[in-house]
Backbone as CSV, one residue per row, in Angstrom:
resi,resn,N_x,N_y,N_z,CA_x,CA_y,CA_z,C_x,C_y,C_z
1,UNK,114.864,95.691,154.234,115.835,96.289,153.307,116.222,97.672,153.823
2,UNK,117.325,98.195,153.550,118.022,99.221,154.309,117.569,100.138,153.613
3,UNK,118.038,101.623,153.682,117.730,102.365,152.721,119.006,102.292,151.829
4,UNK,120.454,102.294,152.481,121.095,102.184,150.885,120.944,100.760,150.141
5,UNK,120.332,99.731,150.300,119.701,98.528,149.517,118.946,99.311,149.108
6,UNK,117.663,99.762,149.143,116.742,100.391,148.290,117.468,101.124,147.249
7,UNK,118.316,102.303,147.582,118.584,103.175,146.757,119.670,102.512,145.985
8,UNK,120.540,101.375,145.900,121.366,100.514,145.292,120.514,100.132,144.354
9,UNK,119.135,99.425,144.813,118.308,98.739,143.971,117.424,99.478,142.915
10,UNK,117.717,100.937,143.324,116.789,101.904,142.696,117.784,102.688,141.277
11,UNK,119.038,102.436,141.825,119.822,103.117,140.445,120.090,102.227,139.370
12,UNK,120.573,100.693,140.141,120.664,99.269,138.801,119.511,99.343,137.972
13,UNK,118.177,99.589,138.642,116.824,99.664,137.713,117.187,100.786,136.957
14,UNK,117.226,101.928,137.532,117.582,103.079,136.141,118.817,102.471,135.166
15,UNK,120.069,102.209,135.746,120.911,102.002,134.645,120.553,100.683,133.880
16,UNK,119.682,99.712,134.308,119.661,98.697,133.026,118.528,98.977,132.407
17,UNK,117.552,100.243,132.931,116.568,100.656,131.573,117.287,101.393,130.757
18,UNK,118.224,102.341,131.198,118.729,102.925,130.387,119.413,102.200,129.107
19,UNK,120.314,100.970,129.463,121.184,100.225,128.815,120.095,99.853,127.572
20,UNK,118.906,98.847,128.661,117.584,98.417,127.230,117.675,99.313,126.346
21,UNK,116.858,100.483,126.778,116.602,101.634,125.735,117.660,101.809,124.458
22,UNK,118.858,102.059,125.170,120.236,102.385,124.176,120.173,101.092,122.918
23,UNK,119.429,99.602,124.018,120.283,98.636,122.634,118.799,98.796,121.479
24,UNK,117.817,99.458,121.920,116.390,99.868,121.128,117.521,100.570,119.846
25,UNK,118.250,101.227,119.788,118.359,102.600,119.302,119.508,101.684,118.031
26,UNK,120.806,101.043,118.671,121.265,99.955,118.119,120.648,99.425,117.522
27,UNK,119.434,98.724,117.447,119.031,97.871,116.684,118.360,97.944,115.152
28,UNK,117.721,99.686,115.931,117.037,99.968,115.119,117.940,100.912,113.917
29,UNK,118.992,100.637,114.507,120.457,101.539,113.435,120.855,100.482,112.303
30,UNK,120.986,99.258,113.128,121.141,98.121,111.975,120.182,97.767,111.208
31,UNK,118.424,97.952,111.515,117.827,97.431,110.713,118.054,98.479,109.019
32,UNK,118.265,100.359,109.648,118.134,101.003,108.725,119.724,101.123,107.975
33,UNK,120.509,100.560,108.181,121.562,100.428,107.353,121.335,99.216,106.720
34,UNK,120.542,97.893,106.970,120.272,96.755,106.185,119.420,97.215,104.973
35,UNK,118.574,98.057,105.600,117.154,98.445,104.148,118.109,99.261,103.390
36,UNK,118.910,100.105,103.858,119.288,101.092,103.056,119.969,100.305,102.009
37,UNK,121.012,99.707,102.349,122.033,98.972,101.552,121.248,98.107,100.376
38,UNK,120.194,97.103,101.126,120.197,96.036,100.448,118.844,96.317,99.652
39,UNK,117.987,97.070,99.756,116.678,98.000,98.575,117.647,98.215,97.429
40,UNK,118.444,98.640,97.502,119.482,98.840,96.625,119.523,97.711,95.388
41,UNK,119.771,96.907,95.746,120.518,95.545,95.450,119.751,94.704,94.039
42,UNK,118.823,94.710,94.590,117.477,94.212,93.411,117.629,92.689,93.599
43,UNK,116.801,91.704,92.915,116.780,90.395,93.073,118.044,89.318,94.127
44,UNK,118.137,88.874,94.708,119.387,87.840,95.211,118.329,86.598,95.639
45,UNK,119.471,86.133,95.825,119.547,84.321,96.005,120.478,84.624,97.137
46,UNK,120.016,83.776,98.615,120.559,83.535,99.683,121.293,81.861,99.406
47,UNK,122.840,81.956,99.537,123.704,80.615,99.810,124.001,80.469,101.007
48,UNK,123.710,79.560,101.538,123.961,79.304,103.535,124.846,78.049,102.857
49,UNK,125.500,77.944,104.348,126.759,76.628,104.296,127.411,76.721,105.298
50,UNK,128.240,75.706,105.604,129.162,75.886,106.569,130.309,76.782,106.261
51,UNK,130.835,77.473,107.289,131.961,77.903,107.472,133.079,77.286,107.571
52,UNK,133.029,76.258,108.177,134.297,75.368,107.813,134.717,74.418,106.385
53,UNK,133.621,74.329,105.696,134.193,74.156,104.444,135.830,74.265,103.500
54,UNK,136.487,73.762,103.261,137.815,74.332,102.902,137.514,74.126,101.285
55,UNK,138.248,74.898,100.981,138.429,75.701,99.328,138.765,74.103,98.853
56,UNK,139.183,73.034,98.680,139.405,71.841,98.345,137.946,70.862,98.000
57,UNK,137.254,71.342,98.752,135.714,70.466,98.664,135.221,70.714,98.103
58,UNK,134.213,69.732,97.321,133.764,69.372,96.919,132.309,70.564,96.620
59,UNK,132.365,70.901,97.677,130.525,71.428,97.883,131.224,73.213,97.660
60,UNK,132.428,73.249,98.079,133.006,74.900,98.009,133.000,74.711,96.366
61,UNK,133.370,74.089,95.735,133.553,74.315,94.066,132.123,74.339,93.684
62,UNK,131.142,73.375,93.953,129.540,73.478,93.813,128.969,74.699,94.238
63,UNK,129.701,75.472,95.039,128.861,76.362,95.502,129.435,77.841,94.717
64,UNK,130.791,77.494,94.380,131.130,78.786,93.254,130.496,78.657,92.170
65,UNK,130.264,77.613,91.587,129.646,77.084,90.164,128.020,77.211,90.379
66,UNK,127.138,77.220,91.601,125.683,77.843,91.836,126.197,79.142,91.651
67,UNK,126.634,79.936,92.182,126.963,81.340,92.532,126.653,81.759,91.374
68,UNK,128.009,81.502,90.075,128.179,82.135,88.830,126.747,81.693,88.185
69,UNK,126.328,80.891,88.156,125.300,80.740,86.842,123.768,81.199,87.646
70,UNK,123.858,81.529,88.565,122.147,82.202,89.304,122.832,83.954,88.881
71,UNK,124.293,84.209,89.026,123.983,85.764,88.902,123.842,85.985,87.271
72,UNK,124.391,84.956,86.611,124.286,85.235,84.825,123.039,85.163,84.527
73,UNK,122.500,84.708,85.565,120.795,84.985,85.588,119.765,86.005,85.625
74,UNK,120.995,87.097,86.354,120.093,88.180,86.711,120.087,88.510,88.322
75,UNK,120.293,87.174,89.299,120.446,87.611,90.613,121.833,87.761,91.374
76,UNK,121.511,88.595,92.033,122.742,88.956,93.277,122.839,87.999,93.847
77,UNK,124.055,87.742,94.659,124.027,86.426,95.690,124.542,86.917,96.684
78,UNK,123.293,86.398,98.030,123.536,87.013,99.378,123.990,85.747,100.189
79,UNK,125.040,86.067,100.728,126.007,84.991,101.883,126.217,85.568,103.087
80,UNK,126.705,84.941,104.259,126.767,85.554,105.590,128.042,86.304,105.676
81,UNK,128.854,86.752,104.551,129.998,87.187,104.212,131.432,86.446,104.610
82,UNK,131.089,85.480,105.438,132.418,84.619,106.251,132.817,84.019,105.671
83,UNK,133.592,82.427,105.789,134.772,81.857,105.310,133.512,80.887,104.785
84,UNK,134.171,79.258,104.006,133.650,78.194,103.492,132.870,78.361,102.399
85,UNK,131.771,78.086,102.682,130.379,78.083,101.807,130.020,79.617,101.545
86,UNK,130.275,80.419,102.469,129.652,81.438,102.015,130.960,82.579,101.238
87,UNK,132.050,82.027,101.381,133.470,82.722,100.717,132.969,82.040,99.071
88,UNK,132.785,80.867,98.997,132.265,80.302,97.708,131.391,81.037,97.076
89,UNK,130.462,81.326,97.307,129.021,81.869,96.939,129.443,83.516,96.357
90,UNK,130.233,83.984,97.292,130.671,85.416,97.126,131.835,85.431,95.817
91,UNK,132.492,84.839,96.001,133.506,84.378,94.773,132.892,83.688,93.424
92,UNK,132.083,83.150,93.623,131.116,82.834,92.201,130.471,83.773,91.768
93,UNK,130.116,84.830,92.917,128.889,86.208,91.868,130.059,87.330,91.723
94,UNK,131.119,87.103,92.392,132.423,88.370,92.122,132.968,87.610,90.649
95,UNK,133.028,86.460,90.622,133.583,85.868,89.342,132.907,86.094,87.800
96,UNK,131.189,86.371,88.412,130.488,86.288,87.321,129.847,88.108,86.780
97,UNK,130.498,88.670,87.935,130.518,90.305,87.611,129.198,90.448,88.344
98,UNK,128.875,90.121,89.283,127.609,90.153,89.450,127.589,90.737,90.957
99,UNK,126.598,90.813,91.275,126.061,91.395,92.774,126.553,90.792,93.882
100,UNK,127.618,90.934,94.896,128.162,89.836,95.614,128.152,90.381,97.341
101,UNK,127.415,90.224,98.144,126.557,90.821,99.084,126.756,89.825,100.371
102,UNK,127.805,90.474,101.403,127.599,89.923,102.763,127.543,90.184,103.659
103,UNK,126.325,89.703,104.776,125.822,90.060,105.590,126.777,89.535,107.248
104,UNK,127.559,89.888,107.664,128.784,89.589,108.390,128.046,89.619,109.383
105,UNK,128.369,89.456,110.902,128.099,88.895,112.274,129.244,89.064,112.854
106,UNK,129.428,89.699,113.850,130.706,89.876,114.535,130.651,88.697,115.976
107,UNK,131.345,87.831,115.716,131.934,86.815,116.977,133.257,86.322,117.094
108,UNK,133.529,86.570,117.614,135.345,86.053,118.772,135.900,85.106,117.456
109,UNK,135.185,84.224,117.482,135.906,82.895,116.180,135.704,83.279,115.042
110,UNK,134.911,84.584,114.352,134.928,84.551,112.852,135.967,85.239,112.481
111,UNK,136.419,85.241,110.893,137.939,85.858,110.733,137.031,87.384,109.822
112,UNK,135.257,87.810,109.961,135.301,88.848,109.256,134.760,88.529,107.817
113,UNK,134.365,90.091,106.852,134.347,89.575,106.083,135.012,89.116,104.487
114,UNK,134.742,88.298,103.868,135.730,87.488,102.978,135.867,88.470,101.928
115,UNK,136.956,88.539,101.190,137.647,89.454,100.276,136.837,89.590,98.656
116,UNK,135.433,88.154,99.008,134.865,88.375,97.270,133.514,89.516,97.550
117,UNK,133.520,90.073,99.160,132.269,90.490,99.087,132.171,92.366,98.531
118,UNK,131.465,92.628,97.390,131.390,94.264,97.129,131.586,94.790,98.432
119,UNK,132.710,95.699,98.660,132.451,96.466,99.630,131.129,97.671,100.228
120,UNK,130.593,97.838,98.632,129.128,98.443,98.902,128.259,97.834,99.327
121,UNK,127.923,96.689,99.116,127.182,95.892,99.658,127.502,94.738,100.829
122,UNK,128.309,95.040,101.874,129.088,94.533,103.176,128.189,94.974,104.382
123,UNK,127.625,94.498,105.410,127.343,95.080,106.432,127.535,94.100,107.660
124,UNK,128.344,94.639,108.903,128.620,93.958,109.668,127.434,93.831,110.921
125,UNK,126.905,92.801,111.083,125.737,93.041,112.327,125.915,92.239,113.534
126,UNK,125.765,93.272,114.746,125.844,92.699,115.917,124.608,91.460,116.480
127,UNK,123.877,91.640,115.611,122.483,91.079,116.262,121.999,89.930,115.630
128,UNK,122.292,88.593,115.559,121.620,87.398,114.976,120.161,87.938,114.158
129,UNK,119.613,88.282,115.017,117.832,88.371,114.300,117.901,89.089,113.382
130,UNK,118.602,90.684,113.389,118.167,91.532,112.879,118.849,91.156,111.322
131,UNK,120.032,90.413,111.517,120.713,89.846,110.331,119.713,88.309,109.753
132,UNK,119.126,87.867,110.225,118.273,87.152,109.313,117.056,87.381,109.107
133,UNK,116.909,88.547,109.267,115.704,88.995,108.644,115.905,89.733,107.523
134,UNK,117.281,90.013,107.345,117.580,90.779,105.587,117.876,89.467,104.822
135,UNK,118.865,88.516,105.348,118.340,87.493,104.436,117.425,86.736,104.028
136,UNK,116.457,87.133,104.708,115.069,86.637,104.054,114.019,87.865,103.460
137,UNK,113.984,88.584,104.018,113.167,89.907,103.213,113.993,90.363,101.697
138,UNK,115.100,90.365,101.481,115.599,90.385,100.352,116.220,89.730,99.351
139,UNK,116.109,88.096,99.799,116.545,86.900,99.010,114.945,86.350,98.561
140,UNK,115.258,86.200,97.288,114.163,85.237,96.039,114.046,83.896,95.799
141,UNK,114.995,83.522,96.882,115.551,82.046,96.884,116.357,81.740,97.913
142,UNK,116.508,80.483,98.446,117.486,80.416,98.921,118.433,79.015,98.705
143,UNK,119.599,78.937,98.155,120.247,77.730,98.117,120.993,77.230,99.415
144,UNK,120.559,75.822,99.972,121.488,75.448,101.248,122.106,74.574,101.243
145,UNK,123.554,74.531,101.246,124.611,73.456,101.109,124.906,72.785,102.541
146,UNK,125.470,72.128,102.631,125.736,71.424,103.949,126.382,72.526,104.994
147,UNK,125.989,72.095,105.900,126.273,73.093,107.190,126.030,72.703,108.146
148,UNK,126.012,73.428,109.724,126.155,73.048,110.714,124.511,73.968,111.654
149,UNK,124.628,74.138,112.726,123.565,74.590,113.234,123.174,75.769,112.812
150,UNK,124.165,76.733,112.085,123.802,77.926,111.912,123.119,77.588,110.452
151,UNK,123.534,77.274,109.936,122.824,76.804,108.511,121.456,75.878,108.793
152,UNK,121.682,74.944,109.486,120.189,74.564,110.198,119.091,75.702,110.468
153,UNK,119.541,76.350,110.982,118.757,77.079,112.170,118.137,78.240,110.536
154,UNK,118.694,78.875,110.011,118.500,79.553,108.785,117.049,78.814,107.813
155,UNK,117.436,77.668,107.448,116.677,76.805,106.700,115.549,76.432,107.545
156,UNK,115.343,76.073,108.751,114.163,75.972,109.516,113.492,77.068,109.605
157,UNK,114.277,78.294,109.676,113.430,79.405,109.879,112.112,79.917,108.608
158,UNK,113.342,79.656,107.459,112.538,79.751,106.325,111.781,78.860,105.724
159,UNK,111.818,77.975,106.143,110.666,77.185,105.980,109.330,77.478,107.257
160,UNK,109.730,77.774,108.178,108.396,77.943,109.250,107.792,79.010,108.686
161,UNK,108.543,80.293,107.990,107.758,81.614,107.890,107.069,81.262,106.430
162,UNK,107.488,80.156,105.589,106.629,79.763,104.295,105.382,79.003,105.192
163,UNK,106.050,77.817,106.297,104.698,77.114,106.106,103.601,77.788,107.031
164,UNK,103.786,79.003,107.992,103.043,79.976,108.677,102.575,80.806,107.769
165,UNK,102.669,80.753,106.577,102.383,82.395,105.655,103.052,83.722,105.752
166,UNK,103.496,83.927,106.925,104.504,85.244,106.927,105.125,85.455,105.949
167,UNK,105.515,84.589,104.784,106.065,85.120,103.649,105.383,84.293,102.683
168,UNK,105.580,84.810,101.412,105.291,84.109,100.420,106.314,82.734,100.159
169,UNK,105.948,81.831,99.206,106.059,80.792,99.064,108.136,81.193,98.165
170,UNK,108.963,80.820,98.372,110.071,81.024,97.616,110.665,79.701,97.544
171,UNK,111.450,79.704,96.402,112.913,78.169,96.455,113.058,78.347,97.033
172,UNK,113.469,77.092,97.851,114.325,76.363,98.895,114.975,74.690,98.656
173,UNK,116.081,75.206,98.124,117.002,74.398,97.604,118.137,73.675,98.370
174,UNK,117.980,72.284,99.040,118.656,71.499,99.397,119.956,70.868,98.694
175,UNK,121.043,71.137,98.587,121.961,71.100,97.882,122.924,70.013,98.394
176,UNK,123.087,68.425,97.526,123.385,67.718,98.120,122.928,66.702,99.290
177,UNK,122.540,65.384,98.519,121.402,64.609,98.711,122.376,63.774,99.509
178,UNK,123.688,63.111,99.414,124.402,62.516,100.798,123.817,63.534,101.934
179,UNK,124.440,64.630,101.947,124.046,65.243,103.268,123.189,64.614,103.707
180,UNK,121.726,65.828,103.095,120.756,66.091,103.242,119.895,64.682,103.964
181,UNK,120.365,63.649,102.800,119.194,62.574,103.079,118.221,62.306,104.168
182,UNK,119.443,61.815,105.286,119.207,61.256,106.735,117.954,62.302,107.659
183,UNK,118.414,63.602,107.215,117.607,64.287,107.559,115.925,64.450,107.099
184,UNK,115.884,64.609,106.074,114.415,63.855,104.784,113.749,63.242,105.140
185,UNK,115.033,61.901,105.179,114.020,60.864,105.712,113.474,60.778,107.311
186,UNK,114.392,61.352,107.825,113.462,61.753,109.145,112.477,62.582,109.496
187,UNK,112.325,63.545,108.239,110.820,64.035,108.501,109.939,63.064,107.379
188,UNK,110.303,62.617,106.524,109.219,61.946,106.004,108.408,60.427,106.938
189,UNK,109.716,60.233,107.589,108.866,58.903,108.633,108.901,59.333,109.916
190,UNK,109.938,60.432,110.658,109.304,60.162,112.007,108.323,61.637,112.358
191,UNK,108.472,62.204,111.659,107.683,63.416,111.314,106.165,63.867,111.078
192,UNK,106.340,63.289,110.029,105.118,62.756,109.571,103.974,62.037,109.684
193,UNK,105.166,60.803,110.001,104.003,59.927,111.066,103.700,60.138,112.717
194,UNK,104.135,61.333,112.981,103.849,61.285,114.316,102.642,63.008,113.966
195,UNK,102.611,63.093,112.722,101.698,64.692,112.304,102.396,65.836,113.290
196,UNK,103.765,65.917,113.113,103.852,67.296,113.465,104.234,68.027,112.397
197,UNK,104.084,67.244,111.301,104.018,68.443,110.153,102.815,67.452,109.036
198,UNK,102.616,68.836,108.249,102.044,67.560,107.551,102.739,67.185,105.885
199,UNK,101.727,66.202,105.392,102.412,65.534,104.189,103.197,66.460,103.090
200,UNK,101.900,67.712,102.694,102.482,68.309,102.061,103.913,69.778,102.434
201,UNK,104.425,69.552,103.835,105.123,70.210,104.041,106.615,69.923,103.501
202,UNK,106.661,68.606,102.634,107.807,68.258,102.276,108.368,69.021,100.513
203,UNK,106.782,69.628,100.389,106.687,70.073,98.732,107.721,71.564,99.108
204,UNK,107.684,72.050,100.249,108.332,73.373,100.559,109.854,73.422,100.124
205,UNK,110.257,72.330,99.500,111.726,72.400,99.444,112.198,71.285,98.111
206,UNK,113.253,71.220,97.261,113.541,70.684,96.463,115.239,70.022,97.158
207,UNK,115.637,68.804,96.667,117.026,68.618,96.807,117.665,68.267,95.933
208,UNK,118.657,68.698,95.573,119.625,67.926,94.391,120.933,68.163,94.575
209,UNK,121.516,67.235,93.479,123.251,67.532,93.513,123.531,68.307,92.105
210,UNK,122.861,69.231,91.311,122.964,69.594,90.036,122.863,71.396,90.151
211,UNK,123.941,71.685,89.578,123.964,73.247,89.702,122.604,73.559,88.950
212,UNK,122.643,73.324,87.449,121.866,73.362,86.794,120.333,73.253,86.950
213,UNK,120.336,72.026,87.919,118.746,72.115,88.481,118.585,72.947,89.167
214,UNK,119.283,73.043,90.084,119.428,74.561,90.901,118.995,75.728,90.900
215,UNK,119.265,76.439,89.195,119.219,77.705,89.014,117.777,77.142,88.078
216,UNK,117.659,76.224,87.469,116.589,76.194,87.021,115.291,76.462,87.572
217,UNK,115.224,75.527,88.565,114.000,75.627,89.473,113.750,77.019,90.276
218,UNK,115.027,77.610,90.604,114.813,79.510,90.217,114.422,79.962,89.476
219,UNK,115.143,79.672,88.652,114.383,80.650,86.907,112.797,80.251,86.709
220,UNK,112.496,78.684,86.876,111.518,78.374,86.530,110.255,79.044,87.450
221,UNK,110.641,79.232,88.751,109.536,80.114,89.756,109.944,81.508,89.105
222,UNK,110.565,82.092,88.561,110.622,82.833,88.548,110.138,83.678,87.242
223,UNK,109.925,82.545,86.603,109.354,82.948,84.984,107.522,83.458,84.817
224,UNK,106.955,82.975,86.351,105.523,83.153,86.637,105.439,84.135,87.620
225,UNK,106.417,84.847,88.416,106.189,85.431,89.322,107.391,87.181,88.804
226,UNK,107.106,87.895,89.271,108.072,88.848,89.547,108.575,88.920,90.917
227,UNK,110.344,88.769,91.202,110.485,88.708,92.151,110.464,90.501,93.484
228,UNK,109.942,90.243,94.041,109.536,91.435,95.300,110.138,90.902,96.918
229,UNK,110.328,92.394,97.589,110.921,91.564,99.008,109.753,90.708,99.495
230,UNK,109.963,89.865,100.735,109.065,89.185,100.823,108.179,89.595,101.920
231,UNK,108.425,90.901,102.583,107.196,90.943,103.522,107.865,92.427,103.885
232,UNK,106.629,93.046,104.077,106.985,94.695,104.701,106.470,95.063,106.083
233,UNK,106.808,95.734,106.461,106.803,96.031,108.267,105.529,97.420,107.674
């Protein structure tokens, strides 16, 4: 190696520690604008869904009609602030005067966030992780309507950190049993029977097509417990 190879190789190392370091500083900017904002907030219910949902469906009207009757409850409702399922969710707790809270993600294809979300309670985050970790440290629940990988990926998470203990035990509400089914039943038979989870890992979650059961089985955990974030650093 030459010496200007060495010394080429010696400044890329400084400038991409430097870069690391900087996105340290970023990150740790978003976590303290998430606590700040959302300590604030008091009780919520997390609604995941697809984004492509259109205002015509079926599951977007189900999901304004969860929205309104969990905040006449008492809780805020936290959504990823974007279009579909989570424009629903935000428009049901703006409808019901209630706490209406979204946690936005900036990518090329999203249009931003949706017009039902409090502007006090809006925060846009560059960082996947650091944004699902406020929806789970500050949601009491979470309702999940049909969706796509990102809504997957959400609902697996929160279920691994229930069935690991990292958090306490919360609803987890499967919304919509067409969906859902195919999936069910594939952990109840190929899952199961192969023990990569076990029997009682199926108790971690409820499914229905009923708003009403919905907010019930909230209220009802919630009538024995006081709700608190779910885990502190």
């Amino acid at each position: 190696m030459t010496n200007e190879q060495r010394e080429f190789q010696k400044n890329n190392q400084h400038s991409g520690f430097d870069r690391d370091i900087w996105s340290v500083f970023k990150v740790m900017g978003e976590f303290v604008e998430g606590y700040d904002k959302l300590f604030q907030i008091g009780p919520c219910i997390s609604i995941f869904g697809s984004a492509r949902t259109k205002s015509d469906n079926k599951y977007y009207k189900l999901a304004v009609e969860t929205a309104e009757k969990i905040t006449k409850k008492g809780f805020g409702v936290i959504t990823g602030g974007g279009p579909g399922i989570m424009e629903a969710g935000n428009k049901g707790a703006e409808q019901a005067n209630g706490k209406s809270v979204g946690l936005g993600i900036s990518l090329p294809f999203e249009q931003g966030i949706n017009q039902h979300v409090d502007p006090d309670f809006s925060i846009n985050f560059n960082y996947f992780f650091v944004r699902k970790v406020m929806f789970v440290k500050y949601a009491q629940g979470f309702v999940v309507f049909p969706g796509g990988f990102g809504t997957l990926d959400e609902l697996f998470e929160s279920l691994t950190l229930i069935q690991t203990r990292k958090i306490d035990q919360i609803p987890i509400i499967l919304f919509g049993s067409e969906y859902w089914g195919g999936l069910i039943d594939w952990m109840n038979n190929t899952m199961k029977e192969w023990q990569t989870i076990s029997d009682k890992d199926s108790d971690l979650f409820h499914v229905t097509d009923s708003t009403d059961e919905a907010v019930k089985i909230i209220c009802d955990f919630y009538s024995k417990k006081e709700p608190m974030p779910n885990f502190h650093f």
